[in-house]
C-alpha positions as CSV (number, residue, x, y, z in Angstrom):
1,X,25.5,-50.7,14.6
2,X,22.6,-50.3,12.0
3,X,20.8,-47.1,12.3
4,X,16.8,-47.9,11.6
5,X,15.1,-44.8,9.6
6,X,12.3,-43.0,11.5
7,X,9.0,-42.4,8.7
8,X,8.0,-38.9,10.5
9,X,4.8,-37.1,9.5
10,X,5.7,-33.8,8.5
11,X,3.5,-31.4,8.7
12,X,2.5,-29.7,5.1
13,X,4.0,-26.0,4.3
14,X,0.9,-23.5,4.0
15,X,1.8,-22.9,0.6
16,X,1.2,-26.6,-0.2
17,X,-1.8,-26.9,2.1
18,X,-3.4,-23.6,0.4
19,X,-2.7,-25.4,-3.3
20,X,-4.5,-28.6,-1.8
21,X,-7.1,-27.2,-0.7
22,X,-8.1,-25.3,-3.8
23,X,-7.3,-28.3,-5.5
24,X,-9.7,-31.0,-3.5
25,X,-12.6,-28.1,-3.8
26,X,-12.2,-27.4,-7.6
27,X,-11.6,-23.7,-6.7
28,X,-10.0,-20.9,-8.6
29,X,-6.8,-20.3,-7.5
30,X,-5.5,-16.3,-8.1
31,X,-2.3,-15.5,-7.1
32,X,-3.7,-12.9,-4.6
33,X,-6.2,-15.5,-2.4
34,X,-3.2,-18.4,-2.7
35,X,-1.1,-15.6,-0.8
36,X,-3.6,-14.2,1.7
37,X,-4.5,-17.9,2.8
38,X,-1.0,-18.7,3.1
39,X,0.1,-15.6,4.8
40,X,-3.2,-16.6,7.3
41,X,-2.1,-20.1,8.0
42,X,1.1,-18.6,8.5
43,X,0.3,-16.1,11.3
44,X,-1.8,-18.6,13.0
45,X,-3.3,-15.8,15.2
46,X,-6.5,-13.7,14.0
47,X,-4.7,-10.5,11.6
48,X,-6.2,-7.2,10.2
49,X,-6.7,-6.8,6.5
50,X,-4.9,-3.8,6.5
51,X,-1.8,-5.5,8.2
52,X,-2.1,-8.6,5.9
53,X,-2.0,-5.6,3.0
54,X,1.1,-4.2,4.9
55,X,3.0,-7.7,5.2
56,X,2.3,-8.4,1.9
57,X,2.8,-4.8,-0.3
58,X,6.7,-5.7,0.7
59,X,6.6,-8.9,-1.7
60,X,4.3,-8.0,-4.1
61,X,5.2,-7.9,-7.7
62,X,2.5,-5.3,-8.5
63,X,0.9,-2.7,-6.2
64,X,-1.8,-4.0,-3.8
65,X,-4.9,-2.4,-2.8
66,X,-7.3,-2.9,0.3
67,X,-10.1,-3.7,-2.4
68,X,-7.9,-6.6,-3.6
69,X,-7.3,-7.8,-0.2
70,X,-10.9,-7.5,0.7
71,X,-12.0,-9.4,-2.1
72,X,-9.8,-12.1,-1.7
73,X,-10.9,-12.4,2.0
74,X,-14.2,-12.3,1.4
75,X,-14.0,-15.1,-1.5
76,X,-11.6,-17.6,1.3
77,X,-14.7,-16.6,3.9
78,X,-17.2,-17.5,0.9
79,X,-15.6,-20.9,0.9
80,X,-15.3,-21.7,4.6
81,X,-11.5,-21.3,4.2
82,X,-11.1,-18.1,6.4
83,X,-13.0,-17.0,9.6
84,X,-14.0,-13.7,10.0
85,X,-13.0,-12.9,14.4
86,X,-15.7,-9.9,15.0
87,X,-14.5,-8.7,17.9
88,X,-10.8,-7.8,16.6
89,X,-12.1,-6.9,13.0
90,X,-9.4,-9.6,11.8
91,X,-9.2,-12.7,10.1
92,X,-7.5,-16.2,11.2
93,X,-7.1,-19.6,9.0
94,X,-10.0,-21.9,9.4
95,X,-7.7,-24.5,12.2
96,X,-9.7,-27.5,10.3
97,X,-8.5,-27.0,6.8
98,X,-11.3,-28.9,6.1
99,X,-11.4,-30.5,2.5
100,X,-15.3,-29.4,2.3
101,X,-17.5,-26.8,4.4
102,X,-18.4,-27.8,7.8
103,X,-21.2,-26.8,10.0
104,X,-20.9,-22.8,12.1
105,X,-18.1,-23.2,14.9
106,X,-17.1,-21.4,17.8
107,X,-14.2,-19.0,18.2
108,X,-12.8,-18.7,21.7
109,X,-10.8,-15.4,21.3
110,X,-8.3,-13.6,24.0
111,X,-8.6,-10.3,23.6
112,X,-5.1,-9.6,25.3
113,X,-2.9,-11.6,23.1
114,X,-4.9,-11.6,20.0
115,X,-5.0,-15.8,20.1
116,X,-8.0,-17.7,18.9
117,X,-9.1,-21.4,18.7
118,X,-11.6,-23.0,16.5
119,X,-14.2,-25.2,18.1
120,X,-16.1,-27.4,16.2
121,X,-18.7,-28.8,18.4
122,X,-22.2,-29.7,16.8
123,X,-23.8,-30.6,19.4
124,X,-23.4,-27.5,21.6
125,X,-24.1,-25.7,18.4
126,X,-27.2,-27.1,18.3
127,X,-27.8,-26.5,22.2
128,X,-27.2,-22.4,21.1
129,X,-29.0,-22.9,17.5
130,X,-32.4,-24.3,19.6
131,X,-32.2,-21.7,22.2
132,X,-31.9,-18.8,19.3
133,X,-34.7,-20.3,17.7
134,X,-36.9,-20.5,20.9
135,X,-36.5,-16.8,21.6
136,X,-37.0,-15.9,17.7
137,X,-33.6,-15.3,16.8
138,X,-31.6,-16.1,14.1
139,X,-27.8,-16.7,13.9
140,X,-26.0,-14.2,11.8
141,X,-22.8,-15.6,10.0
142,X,-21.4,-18.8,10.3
143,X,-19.1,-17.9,13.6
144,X,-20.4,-17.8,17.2
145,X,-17.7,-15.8,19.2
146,X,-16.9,-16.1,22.9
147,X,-14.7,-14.1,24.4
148,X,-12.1,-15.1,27.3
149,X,-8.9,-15.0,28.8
150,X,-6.6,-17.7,27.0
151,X,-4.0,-20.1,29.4
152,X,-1.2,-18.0,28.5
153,X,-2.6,-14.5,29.7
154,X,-4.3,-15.8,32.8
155,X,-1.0,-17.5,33.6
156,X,0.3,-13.6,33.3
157,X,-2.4,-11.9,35.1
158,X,-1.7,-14.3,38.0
159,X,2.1,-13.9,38.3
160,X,1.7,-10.2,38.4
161,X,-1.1,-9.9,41.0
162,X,1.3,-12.1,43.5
C-alpha cells in the first residue's frame, strides 16, 4: 500500500514571524525588540513589562534594564506590532501580525484570566469614532478596550454557583 504525503501548513515559529515582519516593513531589528516580540507572540496572553524583564534577564547575555524593555515596547507599539491592554498595564502581540498598520481595534479583555482578543472591526469602529466625535471627543490611542468575562471563566463562574 502506497502512503500519499499530506502538504500541512505549519504554522511559523515567533522567532521567524518576528524576523518577517521586520523584514516586510524595512524595520530595524535590535536584538532586544526581536526578543520582546517573540517572547509576546509567545505568551499569547497580555504580560507586564516588568515580567517580560523577569522571563527574559534569565537568557540574557548582558544585564537588562526596565528602560531597555520599555523602549523596545514602545518602538513595537510605534509600529502597530504590540498593543498596549490599559486596564492590566500589560502588553499582548498584535493577533493580526499584519505586514502594514491597520486601522484602531478593539480589545475584549477578561480581567480574571488575563486573556484578550483582538477585534478588528471598521465598521463598528466607525459607529464608536462618529458617536465620539458627536459629543466632542476624541479617541486617545489606537486601542478601544472592553472589558468582559471570556467563555472560559463564565464556564467557571457557572459550575461553581451550581
Amino acid at each position: 500500500m502506497q502512503q500519499t504525503k499530506v502538504n500541512k501548513t505549519e504554522c511559523p515559529s515567533p522567532a521567524s514571524t518576528a524576523q518577517a515582519l521586520f523584514v516586510q516593513r524595512g524595520l530595524r531589528l535590535t536584538r532586544i525588540r526581536r526578543t520582546v516580540l517573540e517572547f509576546l507572540l509567545n505568551a499569547r496572553i497580555p504580560v507586564k513589562a516588568y515580567d517580560i524583564l523577569d522571563a527574559l534577564r534569565r537568557d540574557a547575555p548582558k544585564a537588562l534594564t526596565p528602560a531597555s524593555i520599555y523602549r523596545a515596547l514602545d518602538y513595537l507599539l510605534q509600529e502597530g506590532l504590540v498593543h498596549k491592554v490599559g486596564t492590566l498595564n500589560a502588553y499582548v502581540a498584535c493577533a493580526e501580525c499584519c505586514p502594514e498598520r491597520h486601522a484602531p481595534v478593539f480589545m475584549l479583555v477578561c480581567p480574571g484570566c488575563r486573556k484578550s482578543r483582538e477585534v478588528n472591526d471598521p465598521a463598528l469602529y466607525q459607529t464608536i469614532f462618529s458617536t465620539m466625535q458627536r459629543q466632542g471627543f476624541q479617541l486617545q490611542g489606537d486601542t478601544v478596550e472592553l472589558t468582559g468575562i471570556c467563555p472560559g471563566c463564565a464556564r467557571q463562574e457557572q459550575s461553581c454557583s451550581i
